[in-house]
mmJSON file of the N, C-alpha and C atoms, coordinates in Angstrom:
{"data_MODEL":{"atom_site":{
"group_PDB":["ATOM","ATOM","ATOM","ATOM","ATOM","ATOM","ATOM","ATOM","ATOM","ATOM","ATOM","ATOM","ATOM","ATOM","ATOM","ATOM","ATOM","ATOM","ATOM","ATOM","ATOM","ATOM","ATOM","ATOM","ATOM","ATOM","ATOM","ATOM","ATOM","ATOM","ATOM","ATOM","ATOM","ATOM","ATOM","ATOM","ATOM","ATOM","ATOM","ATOM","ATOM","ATOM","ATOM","ATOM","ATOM","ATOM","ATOM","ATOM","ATOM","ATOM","ATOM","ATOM","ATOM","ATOM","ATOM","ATOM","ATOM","ATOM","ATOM","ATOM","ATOM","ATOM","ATOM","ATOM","ATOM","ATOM","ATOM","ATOM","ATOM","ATOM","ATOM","ATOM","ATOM","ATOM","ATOM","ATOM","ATOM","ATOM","ATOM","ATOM","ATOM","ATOM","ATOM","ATOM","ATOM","ATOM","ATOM","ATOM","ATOM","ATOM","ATOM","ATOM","ATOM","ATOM","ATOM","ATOM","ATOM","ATOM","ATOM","ATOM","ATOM","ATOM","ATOM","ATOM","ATOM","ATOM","ATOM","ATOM","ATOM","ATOM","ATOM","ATOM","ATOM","ATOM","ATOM","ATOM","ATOM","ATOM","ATOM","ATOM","ATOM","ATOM","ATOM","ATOM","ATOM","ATOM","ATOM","ATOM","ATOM","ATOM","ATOM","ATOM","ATOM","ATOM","ATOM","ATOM","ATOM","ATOM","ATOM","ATOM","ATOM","ATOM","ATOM","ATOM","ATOM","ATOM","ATOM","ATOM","ATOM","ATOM","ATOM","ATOM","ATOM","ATOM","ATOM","ATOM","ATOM","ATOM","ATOM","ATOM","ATOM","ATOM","ATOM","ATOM","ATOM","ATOM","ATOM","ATOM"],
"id":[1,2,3,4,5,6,7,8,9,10,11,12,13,14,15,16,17,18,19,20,21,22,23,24,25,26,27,28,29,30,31,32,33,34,35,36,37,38,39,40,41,42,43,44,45,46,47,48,49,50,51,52,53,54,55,56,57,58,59,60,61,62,63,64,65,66,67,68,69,70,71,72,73,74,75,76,77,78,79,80,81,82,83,84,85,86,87,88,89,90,91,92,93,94,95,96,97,98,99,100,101,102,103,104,105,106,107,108,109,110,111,112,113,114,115,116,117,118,119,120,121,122,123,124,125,126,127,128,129,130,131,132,133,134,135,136,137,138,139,140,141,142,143,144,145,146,147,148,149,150,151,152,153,154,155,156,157,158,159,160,161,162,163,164,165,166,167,168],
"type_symbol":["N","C","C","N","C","C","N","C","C","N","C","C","N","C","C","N","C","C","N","C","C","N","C","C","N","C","C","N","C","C","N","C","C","N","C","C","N","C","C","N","C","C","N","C","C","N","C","C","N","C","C","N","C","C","N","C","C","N","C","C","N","C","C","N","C","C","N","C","C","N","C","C","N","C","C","N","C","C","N","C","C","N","C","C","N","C","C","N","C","C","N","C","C","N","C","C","N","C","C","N","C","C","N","C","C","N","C","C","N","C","C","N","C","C","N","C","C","N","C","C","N","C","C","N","C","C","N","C","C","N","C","C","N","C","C","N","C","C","N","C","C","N","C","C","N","C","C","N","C","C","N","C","C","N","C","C","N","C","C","N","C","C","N","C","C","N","C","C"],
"label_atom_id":["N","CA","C","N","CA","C","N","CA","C","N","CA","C","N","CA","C","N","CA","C","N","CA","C","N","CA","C","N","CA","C","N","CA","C","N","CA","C","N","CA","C","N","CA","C","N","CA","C","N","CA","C","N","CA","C","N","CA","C","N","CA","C","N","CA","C","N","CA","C","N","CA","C","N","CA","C","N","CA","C","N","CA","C","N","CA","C","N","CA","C","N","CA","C","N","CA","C","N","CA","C","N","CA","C","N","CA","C","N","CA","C","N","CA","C","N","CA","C","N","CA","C","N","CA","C","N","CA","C","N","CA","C","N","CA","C","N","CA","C","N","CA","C","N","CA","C","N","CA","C","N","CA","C","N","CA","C","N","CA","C","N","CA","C","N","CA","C","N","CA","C","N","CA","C","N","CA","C","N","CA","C","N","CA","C","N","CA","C","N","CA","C","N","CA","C"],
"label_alt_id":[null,null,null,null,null,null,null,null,null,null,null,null,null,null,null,null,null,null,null,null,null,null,null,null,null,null,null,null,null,null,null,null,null,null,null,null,null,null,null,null,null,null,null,null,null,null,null,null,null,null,null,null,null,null,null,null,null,null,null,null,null,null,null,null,null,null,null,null,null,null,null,null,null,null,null,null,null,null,null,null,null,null,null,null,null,null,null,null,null,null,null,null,null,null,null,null,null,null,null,null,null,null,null,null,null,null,null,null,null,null,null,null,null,null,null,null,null,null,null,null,null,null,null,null,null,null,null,null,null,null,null,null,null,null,null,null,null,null,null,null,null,null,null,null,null,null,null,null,null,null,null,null,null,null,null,null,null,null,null,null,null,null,null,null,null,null,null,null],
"label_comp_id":["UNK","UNK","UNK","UNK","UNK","UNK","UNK","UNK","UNK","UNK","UNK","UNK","UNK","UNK","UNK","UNK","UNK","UNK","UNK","UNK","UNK","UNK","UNK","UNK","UNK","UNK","UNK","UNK","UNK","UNK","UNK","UNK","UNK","UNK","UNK","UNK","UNK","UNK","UNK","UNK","UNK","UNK","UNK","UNK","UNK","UNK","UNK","UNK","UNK","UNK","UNK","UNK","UNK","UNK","UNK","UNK","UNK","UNK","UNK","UNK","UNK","UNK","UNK","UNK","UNK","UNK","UNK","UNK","UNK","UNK","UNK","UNK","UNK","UNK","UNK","UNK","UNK","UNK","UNK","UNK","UNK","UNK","UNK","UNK","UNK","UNK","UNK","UNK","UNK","UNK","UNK","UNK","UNK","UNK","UNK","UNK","UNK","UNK","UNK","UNK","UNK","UNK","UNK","UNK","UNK","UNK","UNK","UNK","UNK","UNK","UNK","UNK","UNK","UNK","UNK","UNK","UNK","UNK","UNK","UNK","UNK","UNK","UNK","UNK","UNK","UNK","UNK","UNK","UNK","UNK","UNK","UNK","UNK","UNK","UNK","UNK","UNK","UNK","UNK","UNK","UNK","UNK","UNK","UNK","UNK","UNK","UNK","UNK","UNK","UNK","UNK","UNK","UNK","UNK","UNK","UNK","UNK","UNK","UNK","UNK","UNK","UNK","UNK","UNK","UNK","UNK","UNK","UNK"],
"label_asym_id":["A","A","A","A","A","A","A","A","A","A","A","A","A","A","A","A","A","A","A","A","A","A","A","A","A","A","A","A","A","A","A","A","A","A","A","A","A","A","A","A","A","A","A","A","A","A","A","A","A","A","A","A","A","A","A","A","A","A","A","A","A","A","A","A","A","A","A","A","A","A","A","A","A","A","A","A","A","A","A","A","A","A","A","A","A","A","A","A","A","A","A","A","A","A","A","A","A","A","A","A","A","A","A","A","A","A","A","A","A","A","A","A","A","A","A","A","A","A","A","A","A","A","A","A","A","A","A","A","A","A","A","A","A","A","A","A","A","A","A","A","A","A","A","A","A","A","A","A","A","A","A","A","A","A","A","A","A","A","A","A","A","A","A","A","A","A","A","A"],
"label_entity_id":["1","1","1","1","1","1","1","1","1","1","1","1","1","1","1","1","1","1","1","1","1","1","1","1","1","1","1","1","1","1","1","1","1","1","1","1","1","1","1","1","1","1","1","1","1","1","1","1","1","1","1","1","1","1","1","1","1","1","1","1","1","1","1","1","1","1","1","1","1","1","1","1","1","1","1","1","1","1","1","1","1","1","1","1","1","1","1","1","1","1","1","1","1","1","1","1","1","1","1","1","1","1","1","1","1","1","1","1","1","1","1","1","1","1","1","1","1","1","1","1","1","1","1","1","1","1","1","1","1","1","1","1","1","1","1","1","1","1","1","1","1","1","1","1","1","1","1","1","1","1","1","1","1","1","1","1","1","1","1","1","1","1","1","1","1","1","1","1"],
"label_seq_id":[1,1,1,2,2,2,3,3,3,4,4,4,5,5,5,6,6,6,7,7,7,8,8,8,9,9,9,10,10,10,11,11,11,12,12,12,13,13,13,14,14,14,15,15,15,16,16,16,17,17,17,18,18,18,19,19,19,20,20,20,21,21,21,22,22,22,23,23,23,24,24,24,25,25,25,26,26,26,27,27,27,28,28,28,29,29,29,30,30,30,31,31,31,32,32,32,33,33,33,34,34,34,35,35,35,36,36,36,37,37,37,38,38,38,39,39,39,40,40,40,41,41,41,42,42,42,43,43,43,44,44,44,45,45,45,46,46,46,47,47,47,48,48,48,49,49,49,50,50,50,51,51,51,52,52,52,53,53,53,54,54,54,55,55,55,56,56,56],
"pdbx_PDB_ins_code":[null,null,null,null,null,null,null,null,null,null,null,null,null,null,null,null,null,null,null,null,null,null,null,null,null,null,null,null,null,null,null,null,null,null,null,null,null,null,null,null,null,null,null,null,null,null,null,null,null,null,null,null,null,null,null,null,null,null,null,null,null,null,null,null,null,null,null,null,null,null,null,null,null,null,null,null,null,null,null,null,null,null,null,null,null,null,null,null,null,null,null,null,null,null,null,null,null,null,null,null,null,null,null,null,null,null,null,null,null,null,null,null,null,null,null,null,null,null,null,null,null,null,null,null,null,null,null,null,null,null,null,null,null,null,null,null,null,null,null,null,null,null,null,null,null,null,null,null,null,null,null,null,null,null,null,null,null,null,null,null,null,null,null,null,null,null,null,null],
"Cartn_x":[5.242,4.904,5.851,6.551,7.352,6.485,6.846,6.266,6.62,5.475,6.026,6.391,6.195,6.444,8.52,8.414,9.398,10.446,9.806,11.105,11.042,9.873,9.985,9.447,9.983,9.91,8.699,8.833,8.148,6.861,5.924,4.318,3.938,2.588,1.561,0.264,-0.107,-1.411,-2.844,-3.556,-4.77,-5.628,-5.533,-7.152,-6.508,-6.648,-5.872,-5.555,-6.421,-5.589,-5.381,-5.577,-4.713,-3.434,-2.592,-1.239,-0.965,-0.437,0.091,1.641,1.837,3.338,3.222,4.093,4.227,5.431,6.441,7.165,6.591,5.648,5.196,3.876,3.224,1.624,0.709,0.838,-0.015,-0.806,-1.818,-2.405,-2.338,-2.002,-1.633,-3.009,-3.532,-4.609,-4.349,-4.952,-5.079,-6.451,-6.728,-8.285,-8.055,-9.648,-9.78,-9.404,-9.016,-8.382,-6.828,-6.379,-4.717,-4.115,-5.393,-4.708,-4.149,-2.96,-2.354,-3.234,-3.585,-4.388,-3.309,-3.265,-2.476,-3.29,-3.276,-3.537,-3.083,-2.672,-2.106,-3.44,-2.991,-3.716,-3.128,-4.638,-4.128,-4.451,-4.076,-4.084,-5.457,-6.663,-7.755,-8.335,-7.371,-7.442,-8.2,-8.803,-9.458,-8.302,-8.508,-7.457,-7.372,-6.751,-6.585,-6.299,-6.664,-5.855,-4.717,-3.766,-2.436,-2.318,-2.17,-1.856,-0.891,-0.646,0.263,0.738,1.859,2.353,3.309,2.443,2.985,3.921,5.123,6.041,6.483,5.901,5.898,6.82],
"Cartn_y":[20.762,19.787,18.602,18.28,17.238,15.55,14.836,13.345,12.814,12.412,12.193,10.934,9.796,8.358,8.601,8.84,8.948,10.051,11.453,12.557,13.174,12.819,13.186,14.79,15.942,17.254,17.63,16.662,16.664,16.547,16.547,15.987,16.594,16.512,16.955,17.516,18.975,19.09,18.641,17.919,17.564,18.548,19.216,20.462,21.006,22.161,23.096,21.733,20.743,20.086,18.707,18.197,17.057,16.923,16.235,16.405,14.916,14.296,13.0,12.757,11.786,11.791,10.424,10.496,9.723,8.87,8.806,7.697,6.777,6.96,5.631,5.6,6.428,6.088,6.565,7.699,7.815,9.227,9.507,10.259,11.191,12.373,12.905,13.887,13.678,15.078,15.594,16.878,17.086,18.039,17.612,17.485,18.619,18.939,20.71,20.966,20.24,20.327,20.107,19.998,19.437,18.592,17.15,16.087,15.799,14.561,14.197,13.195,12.598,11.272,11.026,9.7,9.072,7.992,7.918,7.158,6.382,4.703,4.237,4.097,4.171,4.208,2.775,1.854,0.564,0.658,-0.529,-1.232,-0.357,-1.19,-0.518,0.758,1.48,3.14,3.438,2.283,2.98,3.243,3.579,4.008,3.414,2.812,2.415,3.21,3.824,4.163,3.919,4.166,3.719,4.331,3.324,3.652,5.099,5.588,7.035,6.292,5.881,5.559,7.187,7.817,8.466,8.115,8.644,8.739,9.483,9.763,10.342,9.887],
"Cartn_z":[16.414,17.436,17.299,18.025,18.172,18.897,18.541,18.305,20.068,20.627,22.023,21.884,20.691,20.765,20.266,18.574,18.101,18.267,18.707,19.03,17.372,16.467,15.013,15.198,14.638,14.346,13.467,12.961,11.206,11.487,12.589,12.697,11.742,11.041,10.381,11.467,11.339,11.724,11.185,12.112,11.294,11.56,12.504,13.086,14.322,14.924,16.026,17.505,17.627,18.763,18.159,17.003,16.311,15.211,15.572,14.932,14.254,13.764,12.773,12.463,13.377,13.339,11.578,10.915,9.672,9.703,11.041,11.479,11.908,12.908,13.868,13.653,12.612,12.225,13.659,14.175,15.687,15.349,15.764,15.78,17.397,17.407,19.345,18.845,19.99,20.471,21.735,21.699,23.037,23.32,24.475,25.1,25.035,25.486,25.89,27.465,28.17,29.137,29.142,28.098,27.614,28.021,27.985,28.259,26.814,27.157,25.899,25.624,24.219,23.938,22.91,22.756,21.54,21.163,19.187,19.095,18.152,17.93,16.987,15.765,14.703,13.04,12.567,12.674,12.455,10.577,10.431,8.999,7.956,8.918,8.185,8.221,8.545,8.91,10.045,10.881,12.345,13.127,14.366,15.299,16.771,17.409,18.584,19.656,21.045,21.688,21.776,22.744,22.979,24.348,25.56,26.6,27.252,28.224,28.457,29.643,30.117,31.324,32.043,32.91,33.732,34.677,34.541,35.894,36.76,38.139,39.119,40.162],
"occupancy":[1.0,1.0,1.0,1.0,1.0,1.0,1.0,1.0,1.0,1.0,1.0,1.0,1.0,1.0,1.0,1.0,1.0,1.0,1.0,1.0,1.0,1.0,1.0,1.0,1.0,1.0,1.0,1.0,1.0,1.0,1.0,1.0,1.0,1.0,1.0,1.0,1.0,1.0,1.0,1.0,1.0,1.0,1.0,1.0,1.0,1.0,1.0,1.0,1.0,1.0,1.0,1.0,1.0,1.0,1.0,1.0,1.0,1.0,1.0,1.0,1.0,1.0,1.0,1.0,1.0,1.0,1.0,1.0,1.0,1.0,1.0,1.0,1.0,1.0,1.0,1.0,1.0,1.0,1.0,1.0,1.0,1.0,1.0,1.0,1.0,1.0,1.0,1.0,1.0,1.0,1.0,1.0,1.0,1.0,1.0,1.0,1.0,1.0,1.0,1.0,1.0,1.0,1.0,1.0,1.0,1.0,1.0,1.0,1.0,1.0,1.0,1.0,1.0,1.0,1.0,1.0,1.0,1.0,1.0,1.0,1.0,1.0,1.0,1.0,1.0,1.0,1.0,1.0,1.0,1.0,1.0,1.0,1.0,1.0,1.0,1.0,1.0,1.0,1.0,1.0,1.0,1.0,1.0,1.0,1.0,1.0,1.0,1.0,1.0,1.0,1.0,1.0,1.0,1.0,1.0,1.0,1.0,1.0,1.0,1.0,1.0,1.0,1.0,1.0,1.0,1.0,1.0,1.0],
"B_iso_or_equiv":[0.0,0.0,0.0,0.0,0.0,0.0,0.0,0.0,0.0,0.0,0.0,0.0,0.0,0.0,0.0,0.0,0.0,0.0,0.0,0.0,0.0,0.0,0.0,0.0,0.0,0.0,0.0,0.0,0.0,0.0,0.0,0.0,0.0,0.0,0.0,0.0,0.0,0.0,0.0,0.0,0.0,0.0,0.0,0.0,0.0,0.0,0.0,0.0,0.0,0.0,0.0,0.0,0.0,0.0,0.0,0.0,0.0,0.0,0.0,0.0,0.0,0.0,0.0,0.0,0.0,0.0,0.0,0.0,0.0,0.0,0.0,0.0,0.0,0.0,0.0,0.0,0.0,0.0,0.0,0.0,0.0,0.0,0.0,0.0,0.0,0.0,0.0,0.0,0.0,0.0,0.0,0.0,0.0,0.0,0.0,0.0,0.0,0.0,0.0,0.0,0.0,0.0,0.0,0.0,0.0,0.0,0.0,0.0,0.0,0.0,0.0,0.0,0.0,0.0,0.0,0.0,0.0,0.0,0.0,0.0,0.0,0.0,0.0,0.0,0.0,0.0,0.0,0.0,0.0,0.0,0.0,0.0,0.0,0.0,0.0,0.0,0.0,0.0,0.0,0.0,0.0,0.0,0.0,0.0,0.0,0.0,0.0,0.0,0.0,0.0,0.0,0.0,0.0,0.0,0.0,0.0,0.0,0.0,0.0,0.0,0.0,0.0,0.0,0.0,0.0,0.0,0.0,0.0],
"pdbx_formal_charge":[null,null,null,null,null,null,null,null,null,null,null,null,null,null,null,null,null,null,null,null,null,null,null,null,null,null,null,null,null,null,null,null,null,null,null,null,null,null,null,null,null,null,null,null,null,null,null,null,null,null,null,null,null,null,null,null,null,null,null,null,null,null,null,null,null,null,null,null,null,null,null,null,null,null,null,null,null,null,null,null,null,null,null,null,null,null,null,null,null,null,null,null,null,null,null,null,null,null,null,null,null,null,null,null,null,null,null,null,null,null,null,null,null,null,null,null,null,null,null,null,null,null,null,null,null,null,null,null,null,null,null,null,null,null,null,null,null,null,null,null,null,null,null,null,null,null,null,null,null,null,null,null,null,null,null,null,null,null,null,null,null,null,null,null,null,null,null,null],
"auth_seq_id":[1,1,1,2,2,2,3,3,3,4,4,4,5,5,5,6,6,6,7,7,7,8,8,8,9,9,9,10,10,10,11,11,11,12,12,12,13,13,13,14,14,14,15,15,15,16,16,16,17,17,17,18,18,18,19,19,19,20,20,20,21,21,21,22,22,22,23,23,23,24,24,24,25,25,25,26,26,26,27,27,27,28,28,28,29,29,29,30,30,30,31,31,31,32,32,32,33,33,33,34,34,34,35,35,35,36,36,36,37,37,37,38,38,38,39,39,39,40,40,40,41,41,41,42,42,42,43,43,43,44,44,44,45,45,45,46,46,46,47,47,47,48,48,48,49,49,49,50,50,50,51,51,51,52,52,52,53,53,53,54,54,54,55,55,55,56,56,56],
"auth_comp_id":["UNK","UNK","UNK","UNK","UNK","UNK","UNK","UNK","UNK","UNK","UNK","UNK","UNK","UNK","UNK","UNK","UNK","UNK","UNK","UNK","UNK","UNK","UNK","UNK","UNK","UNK","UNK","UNK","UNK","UNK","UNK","UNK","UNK","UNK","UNK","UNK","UNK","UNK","UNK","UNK","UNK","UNK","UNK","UNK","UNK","UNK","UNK","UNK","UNK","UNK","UNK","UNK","UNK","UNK","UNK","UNK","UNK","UNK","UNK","UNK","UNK","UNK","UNK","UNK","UNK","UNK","UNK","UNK","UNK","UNK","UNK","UNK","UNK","UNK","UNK","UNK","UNK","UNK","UNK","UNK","UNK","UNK","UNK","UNK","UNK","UNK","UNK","UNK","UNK","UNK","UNK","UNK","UNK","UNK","UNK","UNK","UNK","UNK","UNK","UNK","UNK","UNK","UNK","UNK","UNK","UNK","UNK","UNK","UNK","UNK","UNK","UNK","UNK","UNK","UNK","UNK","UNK","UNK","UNK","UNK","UNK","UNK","UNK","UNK","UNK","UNK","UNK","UNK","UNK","UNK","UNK","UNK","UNK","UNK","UNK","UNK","UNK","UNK","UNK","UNK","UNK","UNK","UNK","UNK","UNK","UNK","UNK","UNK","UNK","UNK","UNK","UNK","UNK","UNK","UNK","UNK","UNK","UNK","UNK","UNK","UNK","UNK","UNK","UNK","UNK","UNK","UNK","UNK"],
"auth_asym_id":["A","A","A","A","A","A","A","A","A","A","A","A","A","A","A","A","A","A","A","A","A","A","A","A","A","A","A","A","A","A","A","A","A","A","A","A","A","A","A","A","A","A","A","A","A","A","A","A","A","A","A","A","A","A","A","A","A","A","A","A","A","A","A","A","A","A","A","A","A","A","A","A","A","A","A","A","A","A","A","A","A","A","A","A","A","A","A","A","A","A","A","A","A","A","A","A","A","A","A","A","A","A","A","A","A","A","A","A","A","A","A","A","A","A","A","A","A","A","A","A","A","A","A","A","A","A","A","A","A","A","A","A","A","A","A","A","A","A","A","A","A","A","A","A","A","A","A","A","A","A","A","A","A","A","A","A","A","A","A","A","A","A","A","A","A","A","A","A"],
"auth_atom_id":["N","CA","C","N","CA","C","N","CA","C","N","CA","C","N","CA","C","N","CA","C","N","CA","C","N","CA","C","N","CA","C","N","CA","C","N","CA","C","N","CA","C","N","CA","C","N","CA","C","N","CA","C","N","CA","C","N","CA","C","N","CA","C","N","CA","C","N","CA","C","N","CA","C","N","CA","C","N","CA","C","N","CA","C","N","CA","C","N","CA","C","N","CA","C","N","CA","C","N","CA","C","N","CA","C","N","CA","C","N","CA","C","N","CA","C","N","CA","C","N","CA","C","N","CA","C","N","CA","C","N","CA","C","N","CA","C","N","CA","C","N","CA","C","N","CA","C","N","CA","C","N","CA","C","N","CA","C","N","CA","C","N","CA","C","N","CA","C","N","CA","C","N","CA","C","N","CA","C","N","CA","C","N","CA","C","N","CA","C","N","CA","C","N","CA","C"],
"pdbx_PDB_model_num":[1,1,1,1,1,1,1,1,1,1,1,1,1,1,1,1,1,1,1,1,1,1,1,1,1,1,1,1,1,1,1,1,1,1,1,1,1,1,1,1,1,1,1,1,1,1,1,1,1,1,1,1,1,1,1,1,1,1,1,1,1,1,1,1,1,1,1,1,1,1,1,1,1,1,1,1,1,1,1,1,1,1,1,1,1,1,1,1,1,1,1,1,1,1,1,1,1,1,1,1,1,1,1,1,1,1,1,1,1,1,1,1,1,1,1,1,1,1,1,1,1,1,1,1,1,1,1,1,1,1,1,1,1,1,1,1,1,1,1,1,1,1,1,1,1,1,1,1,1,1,1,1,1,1,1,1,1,1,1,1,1,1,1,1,1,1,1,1]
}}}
C-alpha cells in the first residue's frame, strides 16, 4: 500500500482495511464501501481525522 499523503511504499498493515504510514504518522482506512479515511496520530496517541480534498 503506498501512502496517499507522502508517496511512502513502506506502510505498515494494522488489520485487512487499516495501513500506517511511519513518515507522516497517519493512519489510512478504508470503509466497507472503499471510501478512503485518513487519519493524523497526534502526540497523545489519539487520532484526528484529516480532511480528503477531491478534484473533479
Amino acid at each position: 500500500m503506498k501512502c496517499p499523503i507522502c508517496g511512502n511504499e513502506h506502510t505498515g498493515k494494522l488489520s485487512k482495511s487499516r495501513y500506517f504510514c511511519s513518515n507522516c504518522f497517519i493512519e489510512i482506512f478504508y470503509s466497507k464501501k472503499h471510501e478512503l479515511q485518513i487519519f493524523k496520530i497526534l502526540e497523545d496517541g489519539t487520532t484526528s481525522a484529516v480532511p480528503i480534498a477531491i478534484n473533479n
